[in-house]
Each structure stands twice: as structure tokens, then as C-alpha cells.
N, C-alpha and C positions, 0 to 999 in steps of 0.2 A: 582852383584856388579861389580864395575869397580876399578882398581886396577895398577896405571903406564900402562894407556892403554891399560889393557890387561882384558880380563874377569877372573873375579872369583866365581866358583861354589862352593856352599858347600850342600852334601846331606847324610841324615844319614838314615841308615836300621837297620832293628833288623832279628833275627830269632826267632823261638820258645821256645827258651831256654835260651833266655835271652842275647845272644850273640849281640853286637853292631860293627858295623864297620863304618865308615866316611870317604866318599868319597870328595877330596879337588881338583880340577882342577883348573891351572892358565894357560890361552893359552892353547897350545897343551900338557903342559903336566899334570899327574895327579899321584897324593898319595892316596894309599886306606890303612889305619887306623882301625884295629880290635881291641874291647873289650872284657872281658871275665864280668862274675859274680864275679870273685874272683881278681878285677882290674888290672888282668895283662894283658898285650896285644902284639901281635908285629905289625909289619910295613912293609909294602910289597912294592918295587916301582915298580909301573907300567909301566913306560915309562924311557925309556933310559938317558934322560936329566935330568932325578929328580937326587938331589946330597944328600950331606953332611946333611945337611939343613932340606931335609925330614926325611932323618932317624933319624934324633934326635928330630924331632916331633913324629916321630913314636916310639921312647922310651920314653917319657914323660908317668907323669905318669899317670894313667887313671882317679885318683878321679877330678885330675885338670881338666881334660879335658872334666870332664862330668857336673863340675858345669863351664864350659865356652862354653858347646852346648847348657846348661840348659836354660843361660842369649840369647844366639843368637836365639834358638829358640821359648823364648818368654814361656815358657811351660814348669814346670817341666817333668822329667820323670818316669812318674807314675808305668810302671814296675821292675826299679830299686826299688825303694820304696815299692815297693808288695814284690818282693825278698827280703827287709830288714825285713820287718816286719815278711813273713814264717820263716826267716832264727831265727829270736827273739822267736817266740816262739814254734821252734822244742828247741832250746838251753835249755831254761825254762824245757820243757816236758823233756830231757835227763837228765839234772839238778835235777832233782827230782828225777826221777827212780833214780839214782848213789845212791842219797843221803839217800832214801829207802834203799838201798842195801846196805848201808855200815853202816847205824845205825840197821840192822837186827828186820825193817820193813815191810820191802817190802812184807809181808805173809799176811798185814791186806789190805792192799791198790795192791793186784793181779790183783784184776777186772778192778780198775782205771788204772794201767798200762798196760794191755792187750787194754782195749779202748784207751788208752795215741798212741799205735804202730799204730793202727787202725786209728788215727785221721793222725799220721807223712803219714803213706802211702797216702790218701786221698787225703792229702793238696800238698804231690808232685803232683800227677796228677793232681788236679784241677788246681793250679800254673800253670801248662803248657799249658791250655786250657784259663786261665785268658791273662797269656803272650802274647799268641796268639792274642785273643782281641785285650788287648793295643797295638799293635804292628801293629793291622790292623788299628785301630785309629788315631795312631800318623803318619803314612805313608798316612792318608788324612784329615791328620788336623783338627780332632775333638778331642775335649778336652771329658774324661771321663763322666765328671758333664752335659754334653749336649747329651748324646747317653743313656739315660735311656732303651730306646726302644733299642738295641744291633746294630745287624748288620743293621737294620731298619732305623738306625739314618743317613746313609747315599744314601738311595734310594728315586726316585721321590716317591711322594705323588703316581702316578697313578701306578706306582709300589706297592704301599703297597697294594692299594686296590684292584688291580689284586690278589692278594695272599690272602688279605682278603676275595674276593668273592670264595674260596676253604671251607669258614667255613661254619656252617648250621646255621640258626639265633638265636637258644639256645647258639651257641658257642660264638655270636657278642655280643650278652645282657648279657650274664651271667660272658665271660672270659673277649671280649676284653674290653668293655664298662667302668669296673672296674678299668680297670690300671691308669687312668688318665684323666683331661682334651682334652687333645690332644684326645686321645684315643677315647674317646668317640666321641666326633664329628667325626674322622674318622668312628665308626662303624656306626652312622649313615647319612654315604652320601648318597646322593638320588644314584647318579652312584652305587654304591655299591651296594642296595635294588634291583635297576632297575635289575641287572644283575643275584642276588638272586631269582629275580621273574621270570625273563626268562627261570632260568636254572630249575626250578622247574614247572612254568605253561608255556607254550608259548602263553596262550591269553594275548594281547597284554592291555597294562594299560587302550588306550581309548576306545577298546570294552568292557573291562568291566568294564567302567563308566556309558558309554553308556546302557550298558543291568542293572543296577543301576538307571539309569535317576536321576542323584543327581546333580545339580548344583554347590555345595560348593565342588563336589568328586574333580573336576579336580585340585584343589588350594590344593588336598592332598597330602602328602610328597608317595613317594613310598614303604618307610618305612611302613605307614601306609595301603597304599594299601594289601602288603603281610600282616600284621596282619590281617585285615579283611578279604580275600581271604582264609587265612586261619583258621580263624574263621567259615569262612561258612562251608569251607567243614568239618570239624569235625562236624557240625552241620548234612550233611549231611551222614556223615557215622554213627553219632545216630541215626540218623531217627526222628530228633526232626524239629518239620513241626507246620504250622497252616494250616487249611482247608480251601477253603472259594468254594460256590459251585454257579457256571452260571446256570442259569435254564432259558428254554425257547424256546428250540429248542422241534419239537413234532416226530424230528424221530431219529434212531440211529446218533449220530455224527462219521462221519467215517475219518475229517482230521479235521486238524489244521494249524497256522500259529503263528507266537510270533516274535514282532518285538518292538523294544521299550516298552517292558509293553503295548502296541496292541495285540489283539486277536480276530484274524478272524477265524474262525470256518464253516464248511461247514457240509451236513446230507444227509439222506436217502432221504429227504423230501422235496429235492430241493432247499432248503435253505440256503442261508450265512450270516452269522450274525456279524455283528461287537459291541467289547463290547467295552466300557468306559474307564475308569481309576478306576469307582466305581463299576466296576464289574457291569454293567446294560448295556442292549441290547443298543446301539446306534444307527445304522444302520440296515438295514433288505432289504439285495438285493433278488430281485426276477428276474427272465430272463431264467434260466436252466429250461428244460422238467422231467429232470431225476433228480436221484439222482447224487450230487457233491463227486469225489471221493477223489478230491486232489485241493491245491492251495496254493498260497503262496502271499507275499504283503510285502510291505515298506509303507514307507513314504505318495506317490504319488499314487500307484498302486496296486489293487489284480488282479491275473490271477488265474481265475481258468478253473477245467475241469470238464467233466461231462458225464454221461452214457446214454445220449444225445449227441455222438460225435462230442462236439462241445466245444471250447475252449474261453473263453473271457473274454477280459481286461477292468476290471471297474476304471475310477479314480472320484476323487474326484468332482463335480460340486457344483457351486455358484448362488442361484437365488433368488431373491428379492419376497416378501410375500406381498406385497402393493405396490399401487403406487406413494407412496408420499416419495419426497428427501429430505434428511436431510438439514440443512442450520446452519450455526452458532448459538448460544445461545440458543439453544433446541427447534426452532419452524420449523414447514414443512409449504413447499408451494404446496396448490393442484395444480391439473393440469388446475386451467383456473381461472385467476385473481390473485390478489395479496394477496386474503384475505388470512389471519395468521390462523392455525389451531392447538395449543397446544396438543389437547389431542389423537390423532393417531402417531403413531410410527412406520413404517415401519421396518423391519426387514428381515436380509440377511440371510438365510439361506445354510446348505450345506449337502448334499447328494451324495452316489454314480450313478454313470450313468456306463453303458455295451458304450466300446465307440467302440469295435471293436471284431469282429466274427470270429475265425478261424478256417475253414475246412480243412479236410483233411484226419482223420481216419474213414476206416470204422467200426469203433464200439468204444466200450467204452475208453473214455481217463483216464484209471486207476493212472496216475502219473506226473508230471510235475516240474520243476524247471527253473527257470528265474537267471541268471547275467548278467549283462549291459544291451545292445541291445539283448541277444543272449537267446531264449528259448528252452528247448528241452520237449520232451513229449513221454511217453510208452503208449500205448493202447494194449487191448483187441486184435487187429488186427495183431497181434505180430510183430508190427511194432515201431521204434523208429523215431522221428520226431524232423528234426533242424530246428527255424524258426527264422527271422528276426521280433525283433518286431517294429522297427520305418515301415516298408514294410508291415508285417503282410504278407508275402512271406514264404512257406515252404521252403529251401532253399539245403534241405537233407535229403534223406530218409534210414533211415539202417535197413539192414535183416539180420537175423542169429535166434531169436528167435526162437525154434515150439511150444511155447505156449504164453498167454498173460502176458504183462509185467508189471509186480506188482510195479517196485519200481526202483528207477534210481535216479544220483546224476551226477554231472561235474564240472570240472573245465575250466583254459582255455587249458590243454593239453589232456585230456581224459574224457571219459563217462564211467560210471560203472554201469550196468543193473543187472538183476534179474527178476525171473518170476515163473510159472507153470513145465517150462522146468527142474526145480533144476538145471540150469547150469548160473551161473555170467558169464558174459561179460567184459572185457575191450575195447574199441573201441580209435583209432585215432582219437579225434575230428578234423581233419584239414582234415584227408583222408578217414574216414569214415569204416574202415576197423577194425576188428578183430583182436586185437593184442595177447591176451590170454583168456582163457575157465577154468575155476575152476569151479570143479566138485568132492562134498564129502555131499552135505545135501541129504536124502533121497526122499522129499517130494517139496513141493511148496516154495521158499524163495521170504517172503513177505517183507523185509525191508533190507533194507543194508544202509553204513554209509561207509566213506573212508577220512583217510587222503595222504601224502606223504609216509608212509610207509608200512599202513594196511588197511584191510578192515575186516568190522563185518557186519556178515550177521544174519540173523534170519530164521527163518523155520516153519513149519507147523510140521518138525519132530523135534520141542518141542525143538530145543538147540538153540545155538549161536555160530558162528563160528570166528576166529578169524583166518583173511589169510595175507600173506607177499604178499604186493601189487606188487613188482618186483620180485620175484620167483613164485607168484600163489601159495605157498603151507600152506594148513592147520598149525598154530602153537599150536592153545589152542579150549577145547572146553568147550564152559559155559554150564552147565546142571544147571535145578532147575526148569525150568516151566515146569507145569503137562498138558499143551495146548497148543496149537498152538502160535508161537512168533507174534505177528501184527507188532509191533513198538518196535525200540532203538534209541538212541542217547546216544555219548561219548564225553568226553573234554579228556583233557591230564589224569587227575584221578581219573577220574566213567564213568562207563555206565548205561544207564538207561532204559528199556528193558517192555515192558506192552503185554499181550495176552490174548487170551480166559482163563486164567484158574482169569481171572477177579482181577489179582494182578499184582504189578508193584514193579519192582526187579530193586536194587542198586546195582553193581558191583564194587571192587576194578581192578581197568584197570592192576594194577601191579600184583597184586596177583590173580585174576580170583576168588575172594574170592566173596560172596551175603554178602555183609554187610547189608541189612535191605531188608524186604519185606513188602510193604504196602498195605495195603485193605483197600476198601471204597467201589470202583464201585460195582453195583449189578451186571453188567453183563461184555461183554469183552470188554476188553478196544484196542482200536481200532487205535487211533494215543496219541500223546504226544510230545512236544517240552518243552527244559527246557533253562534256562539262568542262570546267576552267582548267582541266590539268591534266582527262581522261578520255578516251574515245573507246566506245562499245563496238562492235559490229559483228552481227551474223550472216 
């Protein structure tokens, strides 16, 4: 406000206990104005030019001066009001007890006056923790009737939901969801869910649409995602499964591949086999001498290897089954004149082709893995192999091995092997070097798995090991298979683990607990890949 030129401030504070003071500035100089609970007040001047004038503001008396802050500020003052009303009915409660006591009653009604003291004590202390409230309220101008939610009623949205993502989703559904409109649409913001799902799975929401193959999935809320997510895996720690069984390979199946609900499959028998959607053979590549011991595939591409040391990359081909081309309105034109032929139909067919060969180990290519351009491969020759595959160029060759190497994984900063030697590897993938050696399984480690913090390895001597990827040291050991480990695989809360004792074992990743053990295969089970909602196994 402006005032003869001059500014004029007015701001009022409280304390905890009810205590008000009113700060009044004109120009440079300034009056600060204390209340009490019991309306008396003094007046303090603050600056030297304050006169006569303020101090007799400053003894006014306080009831005036609170219903003339009342009117300026637009807003009653709600903790005055709370102190009227304790102060009413401590009165009332003292009122009675006296009145007990002096009509020589007070012996039938003991209990009520004992609870009577018990309620006086209560209401001072909660008074003082209300006051507080209003007092935080009225210092940022929210009126009572709009702060249902408490101190809440004054933070951003993305504030709340930052605090929200500390609950667990029983907490979101069952506590916050109930308080309100409001409420409830905040417990279910996608951001919120998103964050719930993070902090519980780290597979990211389109990978596992993706390993779904669900069209209508992506248009799901995240909300929904985590119920489903977590639907599954309770399914999976029952052990509650349908069967459905591939038949059609004539030798042992000894790898796998699972990529979109694809499953390429490789055998003793030199076979690869691509199935369906409907679970039926689709494909049937032939080219390998030996048996296939490894391979992997997308979209575009399978690479596999073979005990024929020899490695190769089959994709998809396009070739026409007749020679007559289609034309508008459903008729073909042969190949010489115009005449019209209705009843022949040419048709495009599509098949695998081997489009490239790559040498290089001398003996078997026990293990392989492809990202991007960049493939690596363990063999028998207990050698590891970096290649280029737009080149089909070996590009790097690593030694440390003294036996053949079973089993290997990469990213873009490291390789992590395994073999006959019982000693894991970590390697440089940029320098090719040997960074750490873990060493504790007794026998052959046939499978390993790694993320950014651990690695699980398996063994011939029957466990599973569980290592801190940047210290190398043993943390947990799985025990439970009566044979030799072949195959695992883990996500953020299971591992999944198949061997010769011809059973395949579900692991709690937290607890190192077998939540379920499943049999079917008649014999051992050899490889296995699993996704958000399916398990493969050979």
C-alpha cells in the first residue's frame, strides 16, 4: 500500500502457542505489535523515529485489533478460534468435576473424571501441534478448508509424487487411493507406477511389451503394467505353468535362442530349426557337418556355431515359386503374349540361406554371442574370438584359457568367459586383456550370466555360484541340483537353472530360496531361455 508517498507494510506471524505479533512499517520506520492468548499485549518500538502514536497503538486493545487484522486479511483467524473452543470445553470438564465434588458425587462418576484429566492433558498437547499447522497455513495463505491433505496442500504435484513413489502399491491402493478424488488420481499417475516399476524390476516397460508381443500392451497405463508384471511372477514362484511340447528334432537339443516369441533351436544332428507362432517347425536349416552347439537370432538374423569349427550367418531370403506376375484385378500375364490366365497364382516364398562362413577356430565353436556389428565366440581351441560381422574379419583373438570354453557373455565394456579350466574370466573388451580371475567352483563351469553388479555361474560340481562382478568375490551359494548345472538365466527376481539331474529349478534372486522345481524332460536338460511370461527349454 501506498500511503502520503510513503510505503506501507503490514505482516503478521504467530508462534506455537498461540502467540501473534504485527509487524507495521511506514518508510524507514517500523512498529512490531505482540499478542498474547489472554489479549494482552505490549509494543515494542523498533526504530528510533517511531513516537507517541505507536505506542498507543501498541496499547490498544488486542480483541479490536484482531477483528481489524481479521477484516484486512480477508480470513478469519482459525487458531484463535481452536483456543476458544479447548479453552470452552476444558471450562465445561472443570465445571463438572467441582460440581461432582461439592454435591458429594464425585465417587460414582471416578472413572469419567479420571478420563475427564486424561482428555485436558491430550487436548493441550494436540492444541499445540494444531496451532503449529494453522500457523504454517496462514504464513502461506491457505485457508484450512483447502489443505485436507496437511502439509501436502502446499508442495508441487511432482513433489507429492516423489514421496508417493517411497510407498509399496498395497500402500497406493489400499491407503492413499481412499482419501479422496484428488487422491486417487494422484496414486494413479503413470510417472508414479513408472517409477514403482523401476525401483522394483529394472526391465524396462518396452522390453517387456516386446517379449508379450501384445499390440493393445503399449496403449497400457504403467499402472497396469506392474499389476500384470506382477501377476506373472507370483505365477511363477507357484509354479503354475501350461506345457506345450516342440517335437521334431531326431537328436539331442543342446542350444536355444527366444526372441519375440521366435524359437530357433539347434541339436546333436546338425540341425536348426525354426518354429512358428503355432509351435510347428517353420524352417529347417541344413549347412553344418557336426553337431550345433550354440546360436542366437533376431529379427533379421541367426548366427550360429558348430563342432564343425565353423561359424555362420543365415538370414532371411525371398524367391518366387512360378513364373507368372501378378497384375491388378486378380489375373497373371504369362511370359509370351497377352493371353489372360486366371487360374495359376504365383507365390513368394521365404526361407533361410547361410550367407557367410567364418573360419577361424581350430576345433569346436562351443559358445557365441552377437551385439550390433560386434560378435564374439569360445571354442574348444581355448581360444576367445572378436569378429566384425558387416567384414566377417576376426578382428581379436584372446588367450588365457587352459581348457575349452563353454560359455561366454559381453557387453560393450567387458567379456565374461568360463570353461573346463573352473576359472571365469573378465577381459577388456577394447584391450583384450585380463582384468580379473575368479576362482571357487571345483569342476567344469558350464553357463554363466552377468549383469552391472554380479555374476551366476553354474558348474559340473552341482551349485550355482553367485560373484560381486567388481570385487570377484563369491557372495551366496545355490545348492539343490543332484547333477551337473548345464543352463541359467536371471532377471531382477528369479533365476532359472536346468542340468543333468533332468529338472529345472526356480530361484528367489533375493532370498537364494528354490521356490519350485519342475520335471518333465526325460533326460538332461541342456539349454533354456526364458522371457516375461515364457520359458523355453531343451
Amino acid at each position: 500500500k501506498t500511503m502520503n508517498g510513503r510505503k506501507l507494510r503490514l505482516s503478521v506471524s504467530s508462534d506455537c502457542t498461540g502467540g501473534r505479533s504485527v509487524s507495521v512499517s511506514v518508510g524507514d520506520s517500523s512498529v512490531v505489535v505482540g499478542g498474547g492468548l489472554d489479549g494482552s499485549g505490549g509494543g515494542s518500538n523498533s526504530s528510533s523515529s517511531s513516537s507517541g502514536s505507536s505506542e498507543r497503538t501498541a496499547g490498544r486493545t488486542n480483541s479490536g485489533r484482531d477483528l481489524q487484522l481479521t477484516q484486512q486479511l480477508g480470513r478469519p483467524l482459525v487458531s484463535h478460534g481452536l483456543h476458544a473452543k479447548v479453552d470452552v470445553l476444558k471450562s465445561l470438564l472443570e465445571d463438572f468435576s467441582n460440581f461432582a465434588s461439592e454435591n458429594c458425587v464425585d465417587g460414582y462418576f471416578a472413572p469419567c473424571l479420571a478420563s475427564f484429566k486424561i482428555l485436558e492433558e491430550e487436548l493441550s498437547l494436540n492444541l499445540d501441534s494444531a496451532n503449529y499447522f494453522l500457523t504454517f497455513l496462514e504464513n502461506h495463505n491457505i485457508h484450512p478448508t483447502a489443505a485436507s491433505a496437511g502439509y501436502f496442500a502446499v508442495l508441487p504435484e511432482e513433489v507429492i509424487l516423489h514421496i508417493l513413489s517411497y510407498l509399496n502399491e498395497s500402500q497406493l491402493m489400499q491407503r492413499v487411493s481412499v482419501l479422496g478424488k484428488y487422491w486417487k488420481e494422484l496414486s494413479e499417475a503413470d510417472e508414479l507406477w513408472r517409477r514403482l516399476y523401476g525401483s522394483k524390476w529394472r526391465l524396462r516397460k518396452l522390453q517387456f511389451m516386446e517379449k508379450r508381443k501384445s499390440q493393445r500392451a503399449l496403449q497400457e497405463s504403467w499402472k497396469q503394467v506392474f499389476l500384470e508384471r506382477q501377476k506373472t511372477e507370483k505365477k511363477w514362484k507357484a509354479g503354475e505353468h501350461k506345457v506345450s511340447i516342440l517335437e521334431g528334432h531326431t537328436g539331442p537339443i543342446l542350444c536355444l535362442s527366444l526372441h519375440n516369441d521366435r524359437i530357433v533351436s539347434g541339436s546333436g544332428h546338425r540341425e536348426i530349426k525354426v518354429w512358428g507362432k503355432r509351435r510347428r517347425c517353420k524352417y529347417n536349416l541344413s549347412g553344418h557337418t557336426d553337431c550345433v552347439y550354440c546360436l542366437q537370432h533376431d529379427a533379421e538374423k541367426i548366427i550360429s556355431g558348430s563342432a564343425d569349427n565353423s561359424i555362420r550367418i543365415w538370414t532371411k531370403q525371398h524367391y518366387d515359386t512360378g513364373s507368372a506376375a501378378e497384375v491388378p484385378g486378380g489375373n497373371f500375364v504369362s511370359g509370351t503374349g497377352n493371353q489372360k490366365t486366371p487360374s495359376r497364382i504365383a507365390s513368394r516364398k521365404k526361407n533361410y540361406e547361410c550367407v557367410e562362413r567364418l573360419l577361424g577356430h581350430k576345433e569346436a565353436v562351443m559358445c557365441l554371442q552377437y551385439l550390433g556389428d560386434r560378435l564374439v565366440t569360445g571354442g574348444a581351441d581355448r581360444k576367445i574370438k572378436i569378429w566384425d560381422i558387416t567384414t566377417g574379419k576376426c578382428v581379436s583373438t584372446l588367450r588365457g584359457h587352459t581348457g575349452r570354453v563353454w560359455t561366454l557373455q559381453f557387453d560393450h565394456e567387458k567379456i565374461v568367459s568360463a570353461g573346463v579350466d573352473k576359472t571365469i574370466y573378465i577381459w577388456d573388451i577394447h584391450t583384450g586383456c585380463a582384468v580379473r580371475q575368479m576362482v571357487r567352483h571345483t569342476s567344469s563351469v558350464r553357463c554363466i550370466q552377468f549383469d552391472e553388479n554380479k555374476v551366476m555361474s553354474g558348474s559340473n560340481d552341482r551349485t550355482i555360484l553367485l560373484w560381486d562382478i567388481k570385487m570377484g568375490q563369491s557372495l551366496h551359494t545355490f545348492k539343490g541340483h543332484t547333477d551337473w548345472v548345464r543352463c541359467l538365466k536371471f532377471d531382477d527376481s528369479k533365476m532359472v537353472s536346468g542340468g543333468f539331474d533332468k529338472s529345472i529349478k526356480i530361484w528367489d534372486m533375493n532370498t537364494g530360496r528354490c521356490m519350485n522345481s519342475l520335471r518333465g524332460h526325460a533326460d538332461a536338460v541342456m539349454c533354456l531361455q526364458f522371457a516375461a511370461t515364457a520359458m523355453v527349454s531343451g
